[in-house]
N, C-alpha and C positions, 0 to 999 in steps of 0.2 A: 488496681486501685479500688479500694472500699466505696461503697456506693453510698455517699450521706448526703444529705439536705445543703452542704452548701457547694460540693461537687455538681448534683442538679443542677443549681441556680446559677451557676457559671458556666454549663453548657446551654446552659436557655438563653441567657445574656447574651453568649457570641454569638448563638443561633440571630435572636434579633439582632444586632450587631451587622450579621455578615444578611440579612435579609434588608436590612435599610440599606447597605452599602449599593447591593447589584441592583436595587429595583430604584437607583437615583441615575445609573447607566443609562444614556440612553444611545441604544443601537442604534445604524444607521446601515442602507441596504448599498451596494456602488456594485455598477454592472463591471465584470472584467472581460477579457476576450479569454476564449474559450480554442483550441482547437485539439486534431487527431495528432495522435504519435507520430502516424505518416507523416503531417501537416509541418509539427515541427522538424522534425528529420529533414523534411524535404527544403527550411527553410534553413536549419542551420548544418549542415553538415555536408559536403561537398561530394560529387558525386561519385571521386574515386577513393575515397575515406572508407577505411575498412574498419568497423564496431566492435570490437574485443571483448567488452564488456558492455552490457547495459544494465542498470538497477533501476527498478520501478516500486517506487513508494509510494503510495497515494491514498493512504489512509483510509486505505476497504475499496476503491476501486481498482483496483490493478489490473482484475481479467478485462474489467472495461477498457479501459488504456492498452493493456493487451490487442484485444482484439482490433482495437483501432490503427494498429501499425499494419504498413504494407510488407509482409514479409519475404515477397521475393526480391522487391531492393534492400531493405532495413536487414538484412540478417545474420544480428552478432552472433560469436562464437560460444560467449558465456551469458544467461540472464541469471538476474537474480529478483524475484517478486516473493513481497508481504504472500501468506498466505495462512489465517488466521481460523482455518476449518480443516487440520490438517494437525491430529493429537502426536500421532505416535508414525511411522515410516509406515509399518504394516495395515495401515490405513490411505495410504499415498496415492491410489490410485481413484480414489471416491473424490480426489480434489478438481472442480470443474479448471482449476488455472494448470493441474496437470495434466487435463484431460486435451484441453486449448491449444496448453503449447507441444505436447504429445502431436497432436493431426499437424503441427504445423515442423515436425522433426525435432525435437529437443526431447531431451530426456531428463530425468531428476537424477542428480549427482551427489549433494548433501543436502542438509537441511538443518537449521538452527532452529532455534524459538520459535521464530516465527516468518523465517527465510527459508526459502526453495532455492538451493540453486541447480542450473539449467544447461547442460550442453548439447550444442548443437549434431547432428549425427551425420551433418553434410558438411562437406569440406570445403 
């Protein structure tokens, strides 16, 4: 699209437009309860419940929530975790959430956009 004077003035408009809108928002903070992957596992999944799969999404924390699971009870066969510092395979090993779940036995099997996935190398 050509750049004229009244293209301009209709991107300033919804500029202010969408600047009135959010600064009439007004946030509000509300505490939630928080706990570990252990924590939950241990609350909802029964003790002879075998984990086939686990997927961990958590919007840039994942090696956190990782590490927070107890993995000699919790220890699915497949994970799959975000992992959004990880361009190309031949890079795969400089990933701290390959490096995590590596010490903890899993190994990287594929990998999507922006998905790792993970098998266990204990039976």
């Amino acid at each position: 699209m050509r750049r004229t004077r009244k293209n301009v003035c209709v991107a300033l408009v919804a500029l202010f437009l969408l600047h009135a809108l959010f600064s009439s928002i007004a946030l509000a903070q509300q505490a939630v309860p928080v706990m570990t992957l252990a924590e939950l596992l241990n609350a909802y999944v029964p003790a002879s419940q075998r984990i086939d799969l686990m997927s961990v999404d958590v919007e840039g924390l994942d090696l956190e929530v990782l590490q927070s699971n107890d993995w000699e009870r919790f220890r699915p066969r497949v994970v799959v975790a975000e992992d959004f510092g990880i361009p190309t395979l031949d890079r795969i090993g400089e990933s701290p959430i390959v490096q995590f779940l590596g010490s903890k036995g899993y190994v990287p099997v594929a990998k999507t956009t922006v998905s790792v996935f993970f098998r266990s190398t204990q039976t």
